[in-house]
C-alpha positions, 0 to 999 in steps of 0.5 A: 500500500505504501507504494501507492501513496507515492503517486499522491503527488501526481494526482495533486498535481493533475487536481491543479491543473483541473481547477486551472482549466475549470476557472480559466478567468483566475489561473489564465488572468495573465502570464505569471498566474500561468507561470504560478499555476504550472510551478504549482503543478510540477512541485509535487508531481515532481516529489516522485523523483525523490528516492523512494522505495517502489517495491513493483517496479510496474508502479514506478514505471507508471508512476515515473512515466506519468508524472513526467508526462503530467509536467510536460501535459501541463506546461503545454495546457499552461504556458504554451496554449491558453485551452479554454480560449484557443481550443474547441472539440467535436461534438455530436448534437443530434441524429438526423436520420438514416440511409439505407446505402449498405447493409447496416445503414448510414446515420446522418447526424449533427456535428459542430465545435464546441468551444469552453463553456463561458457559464461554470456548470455541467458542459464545462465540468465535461468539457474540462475532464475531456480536455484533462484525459484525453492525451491524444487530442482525438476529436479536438482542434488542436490535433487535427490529423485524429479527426475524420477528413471529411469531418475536419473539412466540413467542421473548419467551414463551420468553426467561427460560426458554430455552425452544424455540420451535417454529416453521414459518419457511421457507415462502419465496415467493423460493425458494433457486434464485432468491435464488441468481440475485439475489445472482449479479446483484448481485455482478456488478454491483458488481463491474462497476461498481467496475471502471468506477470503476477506469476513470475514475480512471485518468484522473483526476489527482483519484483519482491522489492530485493533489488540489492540481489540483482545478480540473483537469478529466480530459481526458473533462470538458474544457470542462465547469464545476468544479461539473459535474466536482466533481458527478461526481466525487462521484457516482463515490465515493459509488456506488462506496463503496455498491458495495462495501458491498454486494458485501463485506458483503451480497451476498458474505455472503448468497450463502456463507451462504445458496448454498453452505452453507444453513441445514443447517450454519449454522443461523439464519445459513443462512436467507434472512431473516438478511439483508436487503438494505442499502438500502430504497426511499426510498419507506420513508422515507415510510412508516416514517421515517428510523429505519425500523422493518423489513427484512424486504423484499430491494428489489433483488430486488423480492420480499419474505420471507413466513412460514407461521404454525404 
């Protein structure tokens, strides 16, 4: 349990950040209070750092990785954009009807920017937490490249005005049924392999926080070399840490969005191509670079999100 106080900072940290966005007119008055509110944020997000003992090494990785992501996120909602008066997102507003081009249909619906909501109420309470979760910009005007073409094409004409843009979006070739079955079967297998990860660190003196023993081979490995165990060792970590990224904050998001709820009750965020899987083909590297420039596609389902142009 003490490992997990660790991340009290971070979590702080992020607390700050959305009492920043949610008062944008006290904490974006000027650019000191900007400077103060990112000081504020990085202090105790930074208290990770200090020397302590993590015994599960997946924790200190997330929480290393967090908090650093959390202080660069920061200083880019702080002091490079100004989020509640730069920045709006896509939203669903109503379904129109539907065509029957294909098979399954195609729903026409209602589609305009949303800018920060000027009253404190429930839209800003959205907006904020949409802003503060959602890493990846998808479906928001300062990542561009994660909207639909046709989509960002028709929204850009409209953006000063508000106007709607209406739109055919959901002729899918992953219809709802299989997308269901995907995230079943990845979720299944990040949860079998974090429990494969339990397994082996339990014979591992390593995981069991004895790291002065690092030249101890679990009794599995004996006789192999320090560099071979060393390899597996971090083979376990880093597929573990992906593992769990994926299950918590894909997988697990996708399905309650999309599966259970649909974009009848959550709008944009009911749609299938609000998220895109975690990690491409490294074959994208090659054809797009490291940056990349499109997730559209679901890799580990093998099927690609294609759209019905109006």
């Amino acid at each position: 349990m003490a490992d997990y106080y660790t991340l009290l900072g971070p979590i702080l940290g992020r607390f700050i950040l959305w009492a920043a966005l949610l008062f944008p007119n006290i904490f974006y008055s000027s650019y000191v209070t900007r400077l103060l509110t990112f000081t504020a944020i990085a202090l105790p997000t930074a208290s990770i750092f200090k020397g302590h003992k993590i015994a599960n090494p997946v924790i200190s990785y997330f929480g290393g990785i967090f908090a650093a992501w959390l202080i660069l996120w920061s200083m880019v909602m702080t002091l490079i954009y100004n989020p509640p008066r730069e920045f709006c997102r896509v939203r669903k507003t109503k379904v129109i009807g539907t065509t029957t081009s294909n098979s399954e249909g195609a729903q026409i619906s209602a589609y305009q920017w949303e800018p920060c909501p000027k009253q404190f109420g429930r839209k800003r309470l959205l907006w904020t937490l949409d802003l503060l979760f959602n890493f990846r910009g998808v479906g928001w005007s300062h990542q561009p490249h994660r909207i639909p073409p046709h989509i960002s094409n028709n929204l850009a004409i409209a953006r000063n005005s508000l106007e709607e843009s209406h739109l055919k979006t959901d002729a899918q070739t992953q219809s709802k049924t299989s997308f269901l079955i995907c995230q079943l079967m990845l979720l299944l297998r990040d949860y079998l392999w974090w429990d494969v990860f339990t397994h082996f660190s339990v014979m591992d003196p390593y995981f069991q926080g004895e790291h002065s023993q690092i030249s101890l081979a679990p009794a599995y490995l004996v006789g192999y070399y320090p560099v071979a165990v060393a390899c597996w060792r971090i083979f376990l970590v880093f597929s573990t840490t992906y593992a769990l990224m994926e299950m918590f904050f894909v997988t697990s998001i996708s399905f309650i969005a999309v599966c259970i709820f649909g974009d009848e009750w959550l709008g944009t965020w009911g749609e299938r191509w609000m998220h895109p899987s975690l990690f491409g083909h490294l074959v994208g590297v090659y054809h797009k670079g490291l940056r990349g420039r499109s997730a559209l596609l679901h890799p580990s389902c093998n099927t690609s999100v294609s759209y019905e142009l109006s």
